[in-house]
N, C-alpha and C positions, 0 to 999 in steps of 0.2 A: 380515659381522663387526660392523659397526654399524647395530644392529637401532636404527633411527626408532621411538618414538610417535607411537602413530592422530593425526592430523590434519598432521602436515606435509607428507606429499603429496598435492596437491588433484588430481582428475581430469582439471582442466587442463594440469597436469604431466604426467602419466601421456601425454597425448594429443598434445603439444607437437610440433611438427613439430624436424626436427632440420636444422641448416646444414649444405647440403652441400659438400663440400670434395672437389674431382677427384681433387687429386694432391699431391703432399708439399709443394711450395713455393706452391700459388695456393689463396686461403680464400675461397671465395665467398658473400658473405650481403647480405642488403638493410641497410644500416644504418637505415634507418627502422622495420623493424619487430624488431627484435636486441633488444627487452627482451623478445619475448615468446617466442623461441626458447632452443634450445638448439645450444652447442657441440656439433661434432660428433669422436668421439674417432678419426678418421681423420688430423688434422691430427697428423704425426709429428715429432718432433725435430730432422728433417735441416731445417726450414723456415729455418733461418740458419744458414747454412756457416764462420760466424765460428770461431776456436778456442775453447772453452770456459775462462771461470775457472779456474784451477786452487788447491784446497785447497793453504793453509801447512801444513808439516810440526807446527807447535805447536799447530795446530786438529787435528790427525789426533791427535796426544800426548794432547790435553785429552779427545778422543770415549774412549779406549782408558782413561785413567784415571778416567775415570768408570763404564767399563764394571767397571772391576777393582773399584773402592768398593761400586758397586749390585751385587757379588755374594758368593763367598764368603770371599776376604780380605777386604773391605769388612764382612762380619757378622764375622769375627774382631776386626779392630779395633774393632768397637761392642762388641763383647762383653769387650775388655780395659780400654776406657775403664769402660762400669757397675763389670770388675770393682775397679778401681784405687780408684775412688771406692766402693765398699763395703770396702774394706780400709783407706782413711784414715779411715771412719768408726769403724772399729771400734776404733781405734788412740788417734783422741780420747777413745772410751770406755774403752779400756784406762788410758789415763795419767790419765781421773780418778778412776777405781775403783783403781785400784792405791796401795800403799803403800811397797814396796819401790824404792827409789832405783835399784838397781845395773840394773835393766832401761832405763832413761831412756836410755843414750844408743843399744840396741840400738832401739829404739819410735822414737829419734829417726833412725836412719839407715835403718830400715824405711820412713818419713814419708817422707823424700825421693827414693827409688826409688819409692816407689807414684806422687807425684807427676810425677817423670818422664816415668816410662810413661804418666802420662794423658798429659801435655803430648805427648809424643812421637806417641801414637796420634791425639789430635787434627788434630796439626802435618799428616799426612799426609793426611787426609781433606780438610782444609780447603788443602792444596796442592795437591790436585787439581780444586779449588772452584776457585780464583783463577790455574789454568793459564791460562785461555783469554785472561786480560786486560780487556781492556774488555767481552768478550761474556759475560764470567762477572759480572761487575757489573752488567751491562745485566738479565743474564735474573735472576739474584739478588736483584738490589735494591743500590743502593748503600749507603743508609742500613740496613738489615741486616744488611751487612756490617760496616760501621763499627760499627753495635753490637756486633756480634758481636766486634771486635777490643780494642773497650773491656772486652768483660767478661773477654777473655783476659789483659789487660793487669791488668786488675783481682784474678786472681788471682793472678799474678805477684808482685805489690806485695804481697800481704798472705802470700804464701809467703815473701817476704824477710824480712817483719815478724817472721813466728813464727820463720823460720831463724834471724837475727840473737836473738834471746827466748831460742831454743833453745841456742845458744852461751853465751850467758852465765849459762841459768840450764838448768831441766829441762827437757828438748823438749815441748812441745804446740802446738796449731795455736788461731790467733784463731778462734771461730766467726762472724766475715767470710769466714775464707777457705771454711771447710764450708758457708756459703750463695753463695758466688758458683762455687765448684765446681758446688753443684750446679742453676745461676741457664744456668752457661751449657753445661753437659750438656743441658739442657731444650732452649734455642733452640736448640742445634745440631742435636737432633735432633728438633724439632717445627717449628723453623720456617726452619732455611737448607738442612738436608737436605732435606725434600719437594722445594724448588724446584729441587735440583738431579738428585731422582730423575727429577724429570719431564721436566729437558733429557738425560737419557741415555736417556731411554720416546720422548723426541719424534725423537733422533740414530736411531733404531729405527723410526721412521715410527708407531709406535704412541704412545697416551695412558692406557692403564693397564696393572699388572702382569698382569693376566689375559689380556691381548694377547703381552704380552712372551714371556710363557711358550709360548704358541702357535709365536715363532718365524715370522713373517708375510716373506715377501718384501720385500726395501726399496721403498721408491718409487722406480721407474723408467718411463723413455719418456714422461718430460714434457716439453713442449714452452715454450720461452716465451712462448707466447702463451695456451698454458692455464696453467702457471704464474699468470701475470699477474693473469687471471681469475678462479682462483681464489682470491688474492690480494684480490683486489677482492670479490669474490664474502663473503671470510670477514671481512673490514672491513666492509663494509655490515651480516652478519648477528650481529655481535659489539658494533655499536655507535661502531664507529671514526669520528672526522671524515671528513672528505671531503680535507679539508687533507692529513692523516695519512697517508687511504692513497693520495693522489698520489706522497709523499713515498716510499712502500713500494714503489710500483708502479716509479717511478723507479732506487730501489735498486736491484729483480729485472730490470733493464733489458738482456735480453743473456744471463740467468740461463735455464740449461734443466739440466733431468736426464736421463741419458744413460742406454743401457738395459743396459750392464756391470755386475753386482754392482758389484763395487768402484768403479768409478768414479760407478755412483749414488747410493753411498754420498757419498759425497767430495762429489759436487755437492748432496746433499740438509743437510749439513753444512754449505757451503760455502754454500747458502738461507738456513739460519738466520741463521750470522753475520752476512748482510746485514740481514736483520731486525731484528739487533739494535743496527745503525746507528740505528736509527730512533727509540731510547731517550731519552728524556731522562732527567737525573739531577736535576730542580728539585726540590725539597724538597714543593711544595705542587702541587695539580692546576694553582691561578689563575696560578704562574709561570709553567707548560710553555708551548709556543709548539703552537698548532693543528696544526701541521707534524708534532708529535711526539705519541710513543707512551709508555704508564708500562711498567715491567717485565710488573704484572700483565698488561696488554694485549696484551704481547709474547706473553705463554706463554697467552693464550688466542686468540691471533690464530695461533699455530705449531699449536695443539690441533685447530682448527676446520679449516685448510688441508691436517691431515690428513687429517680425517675427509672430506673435499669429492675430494682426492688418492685415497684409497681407491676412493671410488664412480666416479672418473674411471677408474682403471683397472678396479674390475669392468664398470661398463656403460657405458663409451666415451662418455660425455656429461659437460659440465657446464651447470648451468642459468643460463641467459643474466636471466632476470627477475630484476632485482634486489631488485623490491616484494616478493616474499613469500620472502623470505631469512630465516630464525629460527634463532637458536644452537641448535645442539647438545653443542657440546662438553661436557664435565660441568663441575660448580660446584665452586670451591672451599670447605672449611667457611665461609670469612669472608663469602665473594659467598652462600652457602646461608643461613647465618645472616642476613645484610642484607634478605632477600629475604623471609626470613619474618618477618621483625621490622617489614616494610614492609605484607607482607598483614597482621598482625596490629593493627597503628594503623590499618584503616581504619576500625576500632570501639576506637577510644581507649580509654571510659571502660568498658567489659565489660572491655576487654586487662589494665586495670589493678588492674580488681577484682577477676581472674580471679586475677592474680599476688601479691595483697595475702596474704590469710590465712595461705599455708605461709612467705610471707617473712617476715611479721611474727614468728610462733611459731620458725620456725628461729634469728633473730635474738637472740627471747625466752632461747631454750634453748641457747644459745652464750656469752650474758652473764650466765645465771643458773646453768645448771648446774656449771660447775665452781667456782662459786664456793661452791655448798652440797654439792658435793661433797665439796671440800676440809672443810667445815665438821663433814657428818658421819663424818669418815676419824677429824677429829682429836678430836671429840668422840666416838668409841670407841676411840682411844688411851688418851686422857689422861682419860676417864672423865667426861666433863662429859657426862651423857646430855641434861639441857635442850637444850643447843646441839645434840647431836645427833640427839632428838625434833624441833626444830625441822626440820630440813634435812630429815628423812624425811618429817615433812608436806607440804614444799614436792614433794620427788618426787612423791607422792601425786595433787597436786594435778595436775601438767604430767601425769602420767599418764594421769588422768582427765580432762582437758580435751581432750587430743591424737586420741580419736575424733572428738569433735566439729565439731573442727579439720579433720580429712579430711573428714567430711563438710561442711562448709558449704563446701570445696574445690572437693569434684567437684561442688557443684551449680551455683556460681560459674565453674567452668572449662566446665561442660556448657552454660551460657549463653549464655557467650563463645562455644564452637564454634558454635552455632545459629545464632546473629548475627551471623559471619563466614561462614556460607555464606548464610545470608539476604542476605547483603550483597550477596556474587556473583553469584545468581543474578537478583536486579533488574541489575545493570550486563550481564549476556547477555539476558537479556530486550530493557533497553533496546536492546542492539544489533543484536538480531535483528529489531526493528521499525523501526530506521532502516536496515538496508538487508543484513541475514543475515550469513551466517558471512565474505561477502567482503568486508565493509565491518569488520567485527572483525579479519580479518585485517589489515588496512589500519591502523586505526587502533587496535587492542590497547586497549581500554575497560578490560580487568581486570587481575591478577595471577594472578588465581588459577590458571587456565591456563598462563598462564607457568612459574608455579613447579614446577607438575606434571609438564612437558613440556620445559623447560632451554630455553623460547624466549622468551629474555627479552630487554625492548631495552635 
């Protein structure tokens, strides 16, 4: 299911002798030499006879209504929110094109049932965000959330504004309120939804919708001591402190997945939440304390203990070497975006010249053109042809410039790419003459590989 790109497994992987383990309670391995092996996936669950965790019934609540959202009540209510806000749209357009008085207060009680309904369909989506409590904050974002309750609050306020407006005079809406309507239609569905489609992909043991659909067995017949491991295993290959994932390993302390559906559901559930003990809520990276984890870290550290989770139960191993551990999990746009924004500065002055020409001209044609647009609209209205002779030269000109434009583009951006693999390929060179592909391994000299590959540190 999760097909690797060429180079993460080295032949020394492939060859790796495996620890062998007799029997369900005794693990037998040399601890001297345990970074260069592997787990062996014979070690069963029964290895602590303790009772298991057991899932609160309002984490079982919070898995099930996330399940109902990420499906198809959940696209009904997206689909009544767009439509609620296309019908107050149309509604401000009616009341300023219209003339007729006697329709005002029908447009005005139209307003406030369209409104409703958004708030109404909202309310529920986002009540099933903030069932979980702290672990919806945690995996969320705090500071997301709180935005996100500012802008609800913010339409609120300016719906009282135009109600109270509409009482005393003809109903219409501030156009405040039609930008913060649709301010937090946008984050809600670009940026608080994803984070929570992903903790209802991750409560599924999978991390995309192409998985989901598949229908994959849950994660089951983990033990806590591959638990742990893995655990460890996806902190190391994601970048986590060392601090951090003590502090992780600690949590999963006692923590095992059981090999009942249901019940491994519950305890794979029952994983998360502890994970996301491990949150801090500081505003800044420099406040968090080393001990702790950011949300994003969370959902990329749940992502990777999948994917590590999967391969444990297909082929019964997990790998004990922690030095050549590289993320897999996928990127998010923001962490994709950073990464190529990072290879691209490693040739500054191409990056920016690459970027300069369509920015400038777009710029150009943003603050010129509708200004001689407008120029020559009104200058064949109102019959003033000079004025709008003039404006039609100015088109002319941006016309006839706007080839040239493309091309000194691509010859500027075709630069830039050359110089940016020129670049790489000196920093693999260099590395391949201080000591080949194992000493790159080691020490990750470029990006460029990284970015390619999602093994990034």
């Amino acid at each position: 299911m999760y097909n690797q790109s060429p180079g993460i497994f080295s032949r020394r992987e492939l060859t790796a002798p495996l620890i062998p383990i007799k029997d369900d309670s005794e693990v037998l391995y040399d601890e001297e030499s345990l970074h260069e092996r592997w787990f062996d996936s014979t070690s069963s669950i029964s290895d602590d006879d303790s009772p298991p965790d057991e899932l609160k019934a309002k984490f079982r609540v919070h898995r099930k209504l996330l399940s109902m959202i990420f499906s198809k009540p959940g696209g009904i209510l997206t689909a009544i929110v767009f439509l609620a806000y296309i019908v107050v749209v149309v509604l401000i357009i009616a009341d300023l094109v219209q003339t007729d008085s006697s329709s005002d207060h029908l447009l005005f009680l139209i307003g406030i049932i369209c409104y409703l309904i958004w708030q109404i369909a909202m309310g529920i989506c986002n009540f099933a965000y903030v069932w979980g409590g702290r672990q919806g904050f945690a995996w969320g974002g705090l500071y997301v959330n709180i935005l996100f309750c500012f802008l609800q609050v913010a339409t609120i306020i300016f719906f009282i504004t135009a109600f109270m407006e509409g009482m005393r005079d003809n109903w219409h809406l501030e156009k405040f309120l039609l930008l913060f309507l649709a301010v937090t239609t946008y984050f809600d569905q670009k940026i608080v939804k994803p984070n929570f489609r992903k903790l209802n992909w991750c409560y599924l043991g999978v991390i995309s919708k192409e998985e989901s659909r598949e229908k994959p067995l849950p994660i089951s017949g983990i033990s806590n001591i591959i638990l742990q491991k893995v655990a460890k295993n996806a902190c190391k290959a994601i970048d986590i402190s060392d601090e951090a994932a003590q502090t992780i390993e600690q949590l999963l302390e006692g923590q095992r997945i059981r090999k009942d559906k249901k019940e491994a559901i519950d305890d794979w559930t029952l994983t998360i939440k502890k994970i996301t003990k491990a949150v801090s809520f500081a505003p800044f990276a420099f406040y968090r304390s080393k001990s702790a984890i950011s949300s994003t870290e969370c959902q990329n550290l749940v992502c990777q203990m999948i994917i590590y989770l999967r391969r444990y139960m297909d082929e019964g191993h997990v790998e004990a070497d922690e030095t050549d551990l590289h993320r897999t999990a996928p990127l998010s746009f923001a962490e994709a975006f950073w990464v190529m924004t990072r290879f691209s500065l490693q040739v500054p002055f191409s990056f920016f010249l690459a970027i300069l020409p369509r920015t400038l001209f777009g710029l150009i044609m943003a603050a010129v053109l509708p200004k001689f647009l407008q120029q020559f609209t009104n200058g064949l209205m109102y019959g003033d042809m000079p004025s709008a002779t003039e404006a039609f030269k100015v088109f002319m000109i941006l016309t006839a410039v706007a080839p040239f434009i493309n091309l000194l583009s691509n010859f500027v951006e075709s630069s830039f790419t050359t110089k940016a693999l020129d670049q790489c390929r000196r920093k693999m060179l260099r590395s391949m003459l201080k000591g080949g592909t194992k000493f790159d391994e080691k020490n990750r000299p470029g990006t460029l590989g990284d970015a390619f590959s999602n093994q990034l540190k």
